[in-house]
PQR file with spaces between the fields and no chain letter, atoms N, CA, C, O and H, PARSE charges and radii, in Angstrom:
ATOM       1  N    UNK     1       4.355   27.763   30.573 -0.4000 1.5000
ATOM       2  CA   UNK     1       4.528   28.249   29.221 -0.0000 2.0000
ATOM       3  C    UNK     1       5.523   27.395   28.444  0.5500 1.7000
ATOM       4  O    UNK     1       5.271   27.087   27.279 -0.5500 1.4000
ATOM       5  N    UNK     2       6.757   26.961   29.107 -0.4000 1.5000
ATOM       6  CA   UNK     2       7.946   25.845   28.438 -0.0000 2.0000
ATOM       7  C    UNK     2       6.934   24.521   27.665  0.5500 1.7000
ATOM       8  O    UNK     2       7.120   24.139   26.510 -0.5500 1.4000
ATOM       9  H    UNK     2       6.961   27.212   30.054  0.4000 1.0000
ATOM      10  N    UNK     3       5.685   23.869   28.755 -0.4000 1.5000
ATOM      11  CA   UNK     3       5.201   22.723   28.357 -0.0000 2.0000
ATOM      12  C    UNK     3       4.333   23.110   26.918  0.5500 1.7000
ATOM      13  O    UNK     3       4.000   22.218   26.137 -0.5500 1.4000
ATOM      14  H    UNK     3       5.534   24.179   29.694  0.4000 1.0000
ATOM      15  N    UNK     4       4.030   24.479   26.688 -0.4000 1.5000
ATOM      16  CA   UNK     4       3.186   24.468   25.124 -0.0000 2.0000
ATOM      17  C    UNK     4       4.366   24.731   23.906  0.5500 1.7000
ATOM      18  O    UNK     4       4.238   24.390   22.730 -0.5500 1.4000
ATOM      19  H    UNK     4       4.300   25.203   27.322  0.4000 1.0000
ATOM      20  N    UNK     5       5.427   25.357   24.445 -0.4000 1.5000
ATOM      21  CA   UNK     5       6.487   25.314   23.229 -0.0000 2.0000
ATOM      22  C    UNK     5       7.006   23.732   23.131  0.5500 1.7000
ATOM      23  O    UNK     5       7.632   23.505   22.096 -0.5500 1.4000
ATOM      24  H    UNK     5       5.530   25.633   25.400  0.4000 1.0000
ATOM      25  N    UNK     6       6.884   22.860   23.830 -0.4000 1.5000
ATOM      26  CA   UNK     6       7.252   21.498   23.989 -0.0000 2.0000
ATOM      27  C    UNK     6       6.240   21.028   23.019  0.5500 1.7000
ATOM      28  O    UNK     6       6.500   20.725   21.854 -0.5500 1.4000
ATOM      29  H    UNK     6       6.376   23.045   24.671  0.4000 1.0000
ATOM      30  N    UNK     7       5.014   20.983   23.592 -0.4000 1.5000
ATOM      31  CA   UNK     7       4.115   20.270   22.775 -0.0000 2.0000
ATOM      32  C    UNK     7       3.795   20.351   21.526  0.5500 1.7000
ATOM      33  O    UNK     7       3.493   19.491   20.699 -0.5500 1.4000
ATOM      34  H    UNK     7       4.802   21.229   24.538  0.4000 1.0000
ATOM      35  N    UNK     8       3.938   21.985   21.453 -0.4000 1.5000
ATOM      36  CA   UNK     8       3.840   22.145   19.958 -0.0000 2.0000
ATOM      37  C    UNK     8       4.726   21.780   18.576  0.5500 1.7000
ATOM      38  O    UNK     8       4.486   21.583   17.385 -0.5500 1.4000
ATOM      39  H    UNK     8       4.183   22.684   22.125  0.4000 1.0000
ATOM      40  N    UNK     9       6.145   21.816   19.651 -0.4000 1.5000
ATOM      41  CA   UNK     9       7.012   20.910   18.799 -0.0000 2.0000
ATOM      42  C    UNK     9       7.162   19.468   18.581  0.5500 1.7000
ATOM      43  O    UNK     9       7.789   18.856   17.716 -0.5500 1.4000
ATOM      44  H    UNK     9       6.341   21.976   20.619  0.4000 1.0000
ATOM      45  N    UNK    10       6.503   19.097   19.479 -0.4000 1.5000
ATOM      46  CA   UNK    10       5.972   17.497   19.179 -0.0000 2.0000
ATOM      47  C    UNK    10       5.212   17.047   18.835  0.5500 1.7000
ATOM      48  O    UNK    10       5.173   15.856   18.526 -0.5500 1.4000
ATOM      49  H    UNK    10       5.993   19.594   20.182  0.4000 1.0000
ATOM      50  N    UNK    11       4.107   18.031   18.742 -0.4000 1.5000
ATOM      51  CA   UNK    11       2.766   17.877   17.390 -0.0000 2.0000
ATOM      52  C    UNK    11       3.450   17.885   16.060  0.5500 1.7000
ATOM      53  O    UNK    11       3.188   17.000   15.245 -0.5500 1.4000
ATOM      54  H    UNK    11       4.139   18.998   18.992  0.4000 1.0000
ATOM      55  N    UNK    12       4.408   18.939   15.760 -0.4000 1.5000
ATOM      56  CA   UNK    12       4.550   19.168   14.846 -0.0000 2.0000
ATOM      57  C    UNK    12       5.661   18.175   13.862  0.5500 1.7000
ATOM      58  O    UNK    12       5.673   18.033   12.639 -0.5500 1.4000
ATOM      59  H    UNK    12       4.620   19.658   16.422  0.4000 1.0000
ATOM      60  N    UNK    13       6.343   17.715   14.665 -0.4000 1.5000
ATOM      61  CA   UNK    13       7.751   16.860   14.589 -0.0000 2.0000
ATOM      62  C    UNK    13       6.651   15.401   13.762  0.5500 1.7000
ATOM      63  O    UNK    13       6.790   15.030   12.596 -0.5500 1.4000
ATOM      64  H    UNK    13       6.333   17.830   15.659  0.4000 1.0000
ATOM      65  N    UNK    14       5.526   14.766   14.871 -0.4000 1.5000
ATOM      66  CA   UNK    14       4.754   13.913   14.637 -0.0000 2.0000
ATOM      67  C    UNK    14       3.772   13.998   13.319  0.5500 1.7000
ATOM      68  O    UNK    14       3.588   13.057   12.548 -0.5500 1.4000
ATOM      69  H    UNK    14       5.413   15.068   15.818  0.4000 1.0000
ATOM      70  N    UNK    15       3.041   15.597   13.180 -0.4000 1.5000
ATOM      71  CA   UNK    15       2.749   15.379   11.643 -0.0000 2.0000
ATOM      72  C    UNK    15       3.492   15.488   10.395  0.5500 1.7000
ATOM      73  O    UNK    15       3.085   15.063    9.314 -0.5500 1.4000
ATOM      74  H    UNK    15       3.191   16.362   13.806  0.4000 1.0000
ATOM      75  N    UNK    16       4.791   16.179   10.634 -0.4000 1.5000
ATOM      76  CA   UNK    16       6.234   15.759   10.170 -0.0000 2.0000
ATOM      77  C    UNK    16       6.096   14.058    9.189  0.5500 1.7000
ATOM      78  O    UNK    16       6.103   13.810    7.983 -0.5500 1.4000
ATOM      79  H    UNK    16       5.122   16.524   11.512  0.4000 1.0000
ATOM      80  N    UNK    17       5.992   13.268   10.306 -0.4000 1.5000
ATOM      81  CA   UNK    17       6.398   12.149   10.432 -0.0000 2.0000
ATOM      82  C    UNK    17       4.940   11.550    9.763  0.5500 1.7000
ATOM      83  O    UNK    17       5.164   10.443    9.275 -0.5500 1.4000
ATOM      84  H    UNK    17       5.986   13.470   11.286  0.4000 1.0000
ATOM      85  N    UNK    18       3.775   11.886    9.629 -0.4000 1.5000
ATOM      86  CA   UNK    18       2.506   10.819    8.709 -0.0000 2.0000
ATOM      87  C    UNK    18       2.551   11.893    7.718  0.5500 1.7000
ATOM      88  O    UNK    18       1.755   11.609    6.824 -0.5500 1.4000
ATOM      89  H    UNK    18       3.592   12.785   10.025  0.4000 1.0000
ATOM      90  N    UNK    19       3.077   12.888    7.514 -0.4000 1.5000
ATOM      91  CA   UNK    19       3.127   13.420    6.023 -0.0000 2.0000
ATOM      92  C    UNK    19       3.873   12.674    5.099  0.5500 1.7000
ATOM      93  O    UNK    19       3.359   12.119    4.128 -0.5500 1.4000
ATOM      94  H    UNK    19       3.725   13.120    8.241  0.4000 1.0000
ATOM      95  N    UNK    20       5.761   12.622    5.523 -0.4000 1.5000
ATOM      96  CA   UNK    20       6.359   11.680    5.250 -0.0000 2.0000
ATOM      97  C    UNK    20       5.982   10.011    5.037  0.5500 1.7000
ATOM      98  O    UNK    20       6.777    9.232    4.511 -0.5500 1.4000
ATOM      99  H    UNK    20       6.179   13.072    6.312  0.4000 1.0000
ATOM     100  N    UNK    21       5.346    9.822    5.274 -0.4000 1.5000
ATOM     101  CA   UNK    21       4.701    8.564    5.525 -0.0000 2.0000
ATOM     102  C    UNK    21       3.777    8.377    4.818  0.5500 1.7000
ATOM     103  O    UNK    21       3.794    7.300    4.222 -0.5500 1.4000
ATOM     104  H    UNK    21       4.701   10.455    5.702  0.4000 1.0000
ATOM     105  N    UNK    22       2.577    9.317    4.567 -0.4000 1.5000
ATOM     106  CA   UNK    22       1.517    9.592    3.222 -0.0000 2.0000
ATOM     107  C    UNK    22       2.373    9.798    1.786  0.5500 1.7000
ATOM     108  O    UNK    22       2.038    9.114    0.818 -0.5500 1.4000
ATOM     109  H    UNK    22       2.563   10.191    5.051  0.4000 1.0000
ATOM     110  N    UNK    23       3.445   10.718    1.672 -0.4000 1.5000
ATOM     111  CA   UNK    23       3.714   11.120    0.312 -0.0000 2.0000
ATOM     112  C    UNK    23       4.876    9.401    0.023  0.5500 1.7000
ATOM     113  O    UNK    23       4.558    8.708   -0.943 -0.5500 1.4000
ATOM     114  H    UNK    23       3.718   11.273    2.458  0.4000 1.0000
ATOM     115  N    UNK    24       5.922    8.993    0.785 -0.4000 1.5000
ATOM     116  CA   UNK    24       5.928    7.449    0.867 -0.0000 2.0000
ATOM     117  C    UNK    24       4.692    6.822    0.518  0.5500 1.7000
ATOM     118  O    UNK    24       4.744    6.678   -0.704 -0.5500 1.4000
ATOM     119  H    UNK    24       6.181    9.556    1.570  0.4000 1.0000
ATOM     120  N    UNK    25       3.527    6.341    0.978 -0.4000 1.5000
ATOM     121  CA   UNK    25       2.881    5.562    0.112 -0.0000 2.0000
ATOM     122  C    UNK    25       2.201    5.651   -0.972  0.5500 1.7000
ATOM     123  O    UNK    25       1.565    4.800   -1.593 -0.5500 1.4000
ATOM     124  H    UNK    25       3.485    6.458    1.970  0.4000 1.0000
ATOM     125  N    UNK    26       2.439    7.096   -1.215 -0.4000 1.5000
ATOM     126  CA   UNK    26       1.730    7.563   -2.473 -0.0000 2.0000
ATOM     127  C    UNK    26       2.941    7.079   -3.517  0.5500 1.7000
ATOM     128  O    UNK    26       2.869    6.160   -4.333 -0.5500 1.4000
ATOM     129  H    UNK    26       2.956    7.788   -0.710  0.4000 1.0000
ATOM     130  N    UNK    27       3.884    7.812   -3.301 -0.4000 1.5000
ATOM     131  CA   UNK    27       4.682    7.216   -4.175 -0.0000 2.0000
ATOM     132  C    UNK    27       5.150    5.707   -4.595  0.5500 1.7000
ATOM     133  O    UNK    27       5.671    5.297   -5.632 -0.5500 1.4000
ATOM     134  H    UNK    27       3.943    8.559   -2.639  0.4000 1.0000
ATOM     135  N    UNK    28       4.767    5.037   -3.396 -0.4000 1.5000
ATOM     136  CA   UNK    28       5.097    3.867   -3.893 -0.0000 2.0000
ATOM     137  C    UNK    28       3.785    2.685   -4.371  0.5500 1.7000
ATOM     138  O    UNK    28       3.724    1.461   -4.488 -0.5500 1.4000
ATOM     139  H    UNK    28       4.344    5.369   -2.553  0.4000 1.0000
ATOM     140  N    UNK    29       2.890    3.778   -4.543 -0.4000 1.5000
ATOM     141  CA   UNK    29       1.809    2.587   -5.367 -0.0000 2.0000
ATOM     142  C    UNK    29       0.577    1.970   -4.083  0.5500 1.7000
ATOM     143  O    UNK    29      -0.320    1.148   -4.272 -0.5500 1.4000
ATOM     144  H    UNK    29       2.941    4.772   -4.447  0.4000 1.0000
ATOM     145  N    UNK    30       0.799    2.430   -3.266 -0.4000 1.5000
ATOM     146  CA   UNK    30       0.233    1.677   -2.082 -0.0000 2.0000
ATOM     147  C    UNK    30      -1.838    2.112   -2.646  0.5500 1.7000
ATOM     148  O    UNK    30      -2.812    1.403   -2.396 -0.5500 1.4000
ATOM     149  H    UNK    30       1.527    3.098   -3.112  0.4000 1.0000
ATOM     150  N    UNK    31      -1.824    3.432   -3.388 -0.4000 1.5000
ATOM     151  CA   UNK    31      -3.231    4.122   -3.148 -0.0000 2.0000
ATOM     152  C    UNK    31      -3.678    4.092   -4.924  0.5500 1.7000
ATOM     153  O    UNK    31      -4.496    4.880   -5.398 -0.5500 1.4000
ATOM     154  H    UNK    31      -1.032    4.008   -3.591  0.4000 1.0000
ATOM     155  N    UNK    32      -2.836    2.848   -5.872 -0.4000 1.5000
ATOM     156  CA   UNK    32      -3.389    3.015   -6.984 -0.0000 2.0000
ATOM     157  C    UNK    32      -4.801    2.207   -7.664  0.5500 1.7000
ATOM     158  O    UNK    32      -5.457    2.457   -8.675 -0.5500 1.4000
ATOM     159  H    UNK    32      -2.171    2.208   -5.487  0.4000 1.0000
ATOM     160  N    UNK    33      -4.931    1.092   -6.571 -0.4000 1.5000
ATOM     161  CA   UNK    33      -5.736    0.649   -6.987 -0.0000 2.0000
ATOM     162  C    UNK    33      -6.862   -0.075   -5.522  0.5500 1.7000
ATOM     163  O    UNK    33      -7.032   -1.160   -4.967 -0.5500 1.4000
ATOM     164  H    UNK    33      -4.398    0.889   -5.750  0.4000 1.0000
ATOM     165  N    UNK    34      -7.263    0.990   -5.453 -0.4000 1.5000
ATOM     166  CA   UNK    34      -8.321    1.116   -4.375 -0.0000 2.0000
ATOM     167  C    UNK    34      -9.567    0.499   -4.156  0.5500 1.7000
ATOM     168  O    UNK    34     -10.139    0.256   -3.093 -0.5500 1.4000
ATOM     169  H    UNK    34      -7.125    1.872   -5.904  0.4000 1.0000
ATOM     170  N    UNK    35     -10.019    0.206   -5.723 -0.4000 1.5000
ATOM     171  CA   UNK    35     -11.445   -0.690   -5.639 -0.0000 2.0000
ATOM     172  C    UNK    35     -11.011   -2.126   -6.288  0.5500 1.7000
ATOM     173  O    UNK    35     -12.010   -2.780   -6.586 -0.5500 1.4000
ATOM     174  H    UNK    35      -9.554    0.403   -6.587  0.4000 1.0000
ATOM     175  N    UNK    36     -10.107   -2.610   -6.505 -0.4000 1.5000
ATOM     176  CA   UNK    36      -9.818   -4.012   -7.088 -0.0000 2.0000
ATOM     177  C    UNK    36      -9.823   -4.918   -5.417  0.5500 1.7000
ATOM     178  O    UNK    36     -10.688   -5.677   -4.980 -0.5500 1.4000
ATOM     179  H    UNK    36      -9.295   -2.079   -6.263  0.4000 1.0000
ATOM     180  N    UNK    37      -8.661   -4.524   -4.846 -0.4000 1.5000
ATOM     181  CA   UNK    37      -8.734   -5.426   -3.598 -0.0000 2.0000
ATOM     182  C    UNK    37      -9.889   -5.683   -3.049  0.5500 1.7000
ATOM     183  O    UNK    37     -10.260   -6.754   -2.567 -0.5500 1.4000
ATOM     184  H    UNK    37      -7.959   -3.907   -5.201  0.4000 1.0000
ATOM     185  N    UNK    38     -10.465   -4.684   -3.125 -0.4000 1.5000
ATOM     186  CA   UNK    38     -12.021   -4.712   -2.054 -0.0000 2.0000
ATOM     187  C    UNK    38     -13.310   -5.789   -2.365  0.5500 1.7000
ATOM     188  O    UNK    38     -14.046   -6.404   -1.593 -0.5500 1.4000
ATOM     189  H    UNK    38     -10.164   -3.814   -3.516  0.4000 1.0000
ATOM     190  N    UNK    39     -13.231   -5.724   -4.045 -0.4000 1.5000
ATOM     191  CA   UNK    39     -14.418   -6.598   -4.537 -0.0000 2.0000
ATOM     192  C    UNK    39     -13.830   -8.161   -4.892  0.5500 1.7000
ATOM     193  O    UNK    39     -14.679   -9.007   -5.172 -0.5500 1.4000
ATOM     194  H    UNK    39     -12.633   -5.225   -4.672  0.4000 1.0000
ATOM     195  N    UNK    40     -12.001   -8.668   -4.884 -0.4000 1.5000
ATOM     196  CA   UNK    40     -11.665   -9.768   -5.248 -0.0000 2.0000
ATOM     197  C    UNK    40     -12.100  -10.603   -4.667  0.5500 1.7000
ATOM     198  O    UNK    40     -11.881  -11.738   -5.089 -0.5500 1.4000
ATOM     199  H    UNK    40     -11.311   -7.981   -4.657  0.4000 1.0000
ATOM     200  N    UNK    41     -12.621  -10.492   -3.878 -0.4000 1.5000
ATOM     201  CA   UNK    41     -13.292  -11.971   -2.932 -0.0000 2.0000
ATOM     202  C    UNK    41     -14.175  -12.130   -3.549  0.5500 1.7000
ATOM     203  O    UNK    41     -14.347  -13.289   -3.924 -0.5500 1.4000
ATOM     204  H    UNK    41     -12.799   -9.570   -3.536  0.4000 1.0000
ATOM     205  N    UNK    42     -14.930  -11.350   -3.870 -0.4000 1.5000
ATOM     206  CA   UNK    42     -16.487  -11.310   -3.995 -0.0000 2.0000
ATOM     207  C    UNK    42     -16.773  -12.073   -5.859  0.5500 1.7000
ATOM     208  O    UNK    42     -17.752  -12.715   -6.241 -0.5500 1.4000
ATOM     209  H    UNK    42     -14.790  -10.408   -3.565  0.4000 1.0000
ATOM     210  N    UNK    43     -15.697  -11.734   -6.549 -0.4000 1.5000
ATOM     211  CA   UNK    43     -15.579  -13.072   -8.149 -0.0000 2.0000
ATOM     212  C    UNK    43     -15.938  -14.334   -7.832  0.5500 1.7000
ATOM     213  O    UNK    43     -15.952  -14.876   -6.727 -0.5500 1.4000
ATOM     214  H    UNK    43     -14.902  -11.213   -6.238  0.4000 1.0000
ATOM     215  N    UNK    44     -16.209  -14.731   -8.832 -0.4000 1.5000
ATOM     216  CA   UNK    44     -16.236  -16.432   -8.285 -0.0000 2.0000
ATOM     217  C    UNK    44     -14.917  -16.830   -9.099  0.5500 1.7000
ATOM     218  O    UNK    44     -14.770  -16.145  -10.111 -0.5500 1.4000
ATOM     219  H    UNK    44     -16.198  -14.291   -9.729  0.4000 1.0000
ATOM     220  N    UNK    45     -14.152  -17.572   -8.925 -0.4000 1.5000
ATOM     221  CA   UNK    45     -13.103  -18.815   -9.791 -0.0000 2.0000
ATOM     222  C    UNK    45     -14.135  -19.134  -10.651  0.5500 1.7000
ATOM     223  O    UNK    45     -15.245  -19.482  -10.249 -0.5500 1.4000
ATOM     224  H    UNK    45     -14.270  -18.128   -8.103  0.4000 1.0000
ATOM     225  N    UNK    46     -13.803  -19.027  -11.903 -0.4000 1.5000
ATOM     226  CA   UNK    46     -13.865  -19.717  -12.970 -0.0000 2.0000
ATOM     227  C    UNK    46     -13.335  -21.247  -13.193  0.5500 1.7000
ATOM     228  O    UNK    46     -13.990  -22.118  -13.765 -0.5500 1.4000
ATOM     229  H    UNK    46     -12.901  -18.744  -12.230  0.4000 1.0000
ATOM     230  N    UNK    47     -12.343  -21.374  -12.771 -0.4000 1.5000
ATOM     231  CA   UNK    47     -11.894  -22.725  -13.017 -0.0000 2.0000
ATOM     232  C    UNK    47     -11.584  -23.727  -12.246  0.5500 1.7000
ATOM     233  O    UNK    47     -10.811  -24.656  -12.479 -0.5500 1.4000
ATOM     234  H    UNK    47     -11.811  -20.666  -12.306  0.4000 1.0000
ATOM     235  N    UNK    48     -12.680  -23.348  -10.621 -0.4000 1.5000
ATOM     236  CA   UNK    48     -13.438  -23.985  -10.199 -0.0000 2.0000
ATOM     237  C    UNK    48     -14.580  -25.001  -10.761  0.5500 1.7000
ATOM     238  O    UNK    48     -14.924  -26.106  -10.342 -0.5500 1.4000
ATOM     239  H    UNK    48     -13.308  -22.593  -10.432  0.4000 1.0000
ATOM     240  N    UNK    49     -15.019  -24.270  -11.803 -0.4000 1.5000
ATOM     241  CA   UNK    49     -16.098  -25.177  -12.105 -0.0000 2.0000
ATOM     242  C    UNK    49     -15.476  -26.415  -13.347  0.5500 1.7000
ATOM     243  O    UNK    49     -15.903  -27.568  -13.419 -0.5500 1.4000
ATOM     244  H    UNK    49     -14.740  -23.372  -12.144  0.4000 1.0000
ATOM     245  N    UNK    50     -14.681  -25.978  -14.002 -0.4000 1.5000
ATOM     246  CA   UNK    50     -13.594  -27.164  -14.876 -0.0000 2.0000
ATOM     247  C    UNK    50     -13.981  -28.001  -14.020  0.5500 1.7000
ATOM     248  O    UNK    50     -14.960  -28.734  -14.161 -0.5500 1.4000
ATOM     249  H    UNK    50     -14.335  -25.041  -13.943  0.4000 1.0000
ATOM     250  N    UNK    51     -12.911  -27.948  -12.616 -0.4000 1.5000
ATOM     251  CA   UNK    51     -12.448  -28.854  -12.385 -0.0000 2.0000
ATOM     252  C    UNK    51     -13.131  -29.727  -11.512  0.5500 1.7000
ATOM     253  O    UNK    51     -12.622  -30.779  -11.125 -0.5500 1.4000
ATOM     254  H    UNK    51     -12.116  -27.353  -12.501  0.4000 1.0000
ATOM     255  N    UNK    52     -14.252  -29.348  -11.181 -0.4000 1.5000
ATOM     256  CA   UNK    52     -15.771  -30.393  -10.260 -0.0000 2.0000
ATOM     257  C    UNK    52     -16.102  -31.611  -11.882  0.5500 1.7000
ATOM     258  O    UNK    52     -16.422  -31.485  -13.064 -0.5500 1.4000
ATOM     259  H    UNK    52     -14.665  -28.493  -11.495  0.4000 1.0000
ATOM     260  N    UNK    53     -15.850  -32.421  -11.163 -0.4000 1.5000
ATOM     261  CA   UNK    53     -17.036  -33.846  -12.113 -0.0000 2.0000
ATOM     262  C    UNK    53     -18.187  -33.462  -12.375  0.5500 1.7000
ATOM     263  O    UNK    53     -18.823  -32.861  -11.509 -0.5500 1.4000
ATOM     264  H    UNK    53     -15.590  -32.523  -10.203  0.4000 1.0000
ATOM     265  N    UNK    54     -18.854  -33.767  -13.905 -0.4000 1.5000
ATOM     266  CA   UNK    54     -20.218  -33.595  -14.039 -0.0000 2.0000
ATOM     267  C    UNK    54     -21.020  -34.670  -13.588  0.5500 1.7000
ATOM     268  O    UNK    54     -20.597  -35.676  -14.157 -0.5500 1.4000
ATOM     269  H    UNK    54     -18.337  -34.254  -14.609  0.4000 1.0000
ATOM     270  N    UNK    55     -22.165  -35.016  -12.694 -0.4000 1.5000
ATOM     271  CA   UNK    55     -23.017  -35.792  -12.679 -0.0000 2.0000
ATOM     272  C    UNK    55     -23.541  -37.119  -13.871  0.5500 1.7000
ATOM     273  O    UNK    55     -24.510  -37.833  -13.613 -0.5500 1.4000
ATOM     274  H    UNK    55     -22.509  -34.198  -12.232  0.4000 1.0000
Protein backbone atom coordinates (compact mmCIF):
# COMPACT_ATOMS: atom_id res chain seq x y z
CA UNK A 1 0.00 0.00 0.00
CA UNK A 2 3.24 2.61 0.89
CA UNK A 3 4.39 1.82 -3.02
CA UNK A 4 0.83 3.47 -4.49
CA UNK A 5 1.01 6.55 -2.11
CA UNK A 6 4.69 6.76 -3.56
CA UNK A 7 3.73 6.52 -7.00
CA UNK A 8 1.05 8.60 -6.96
CA UNK A 9 3.09 11.26 -5.68
CA UNK A 10 5.46 10.91 -8.35
CA UNK A 11 2.97 10.92 -11.07
CA UNK A 12 1.83 13.80 -9.76
CA UNK A 13 5.08 15.84 -8.81
CA UNK A 14 6.03 14.79 -12.77
CA UNK A 15 2.78 16.28 -14.32
CA UNK A 16 3.58 19.14 -11.95
CA UNK A 17 6.63 19.48 -13.88
CA UNK A 18 5.19 19.34 -18.10
CA UNK A 19 2.41 21.63 -16.93
CA UNK A 20 5.03 24.05 -15.78
CA UNK A 21 6.83 23.46 -18.77
CA UNK A 22 3.64 23.84 -21.25
CA UNK A 23 2.36 27.20 -19.60
CA UNK A 24 6.54 28.25 -19.94
CA UNK A 25 6.32 27.74 -23.56
CA UNK A 26 3.21 29.19 -24.04
CA UNK A 27 4.24 32.11 -22.56
CA UNK A 28 7.21 32.51 -24.14
CA UNK A 29 6.12 32.44 -27.80
CA UNK A 30 7.33 28.95 -28.50
CA UNK A 31 3.34 27.93 -29.98
CA UNK A 32 2.71 31.36 -31.93
CA UNK A 33 3.48 30.59 -35.08
CA UNK A 34 2.87 27.04 -35.93
CA UNK A 35 2.35 26.93 -39.71
CA UNK A 36 5.22 29.40 -40.90
CA UNK A 37 8.17 27.05 -39.85
CA UNK A 38 6.63 24.07 -41.41
CA UNK A 39 6.06 25.38 -45.08
CA UNK A 40 9.62 27.72 -45.11
CA UNK A 41 11.48 25.23 -46.91
CA UNK A 42 9.04 24.58 -49.24
CA UNK A 43 9.30 28.87 -50.87
CA UNK A 44 11.62 29.14 -53.39
CA UNK A 45 14.43 32.24 -52.92
CA UNK A 46 13.59 34.78 -55.00
CA UNK A 47 16.90 36.15 -55.31
CA UNK A 48 18.23 33.14 -56.34
CA UNK A 49 17.21 33.73 -59.62
CA UNK A 50 18.93 37.59 -59.77
CA UNK A 51 21.76 36.17 -59.14
CA UNK A 52 22.21 32.97 -61.88
CA UNK A 53 23.66 34.47 -65.43
CA UNK A 54 21.23 34.63 -68.25
CA UNK A 55 22.17 32.44 -71.22
Amino acid sequence: MEIIYLLISVSLVVALIFLAAFIWSVKSGQFDDTYGSSVRLLHDDEDDDEEKPKP
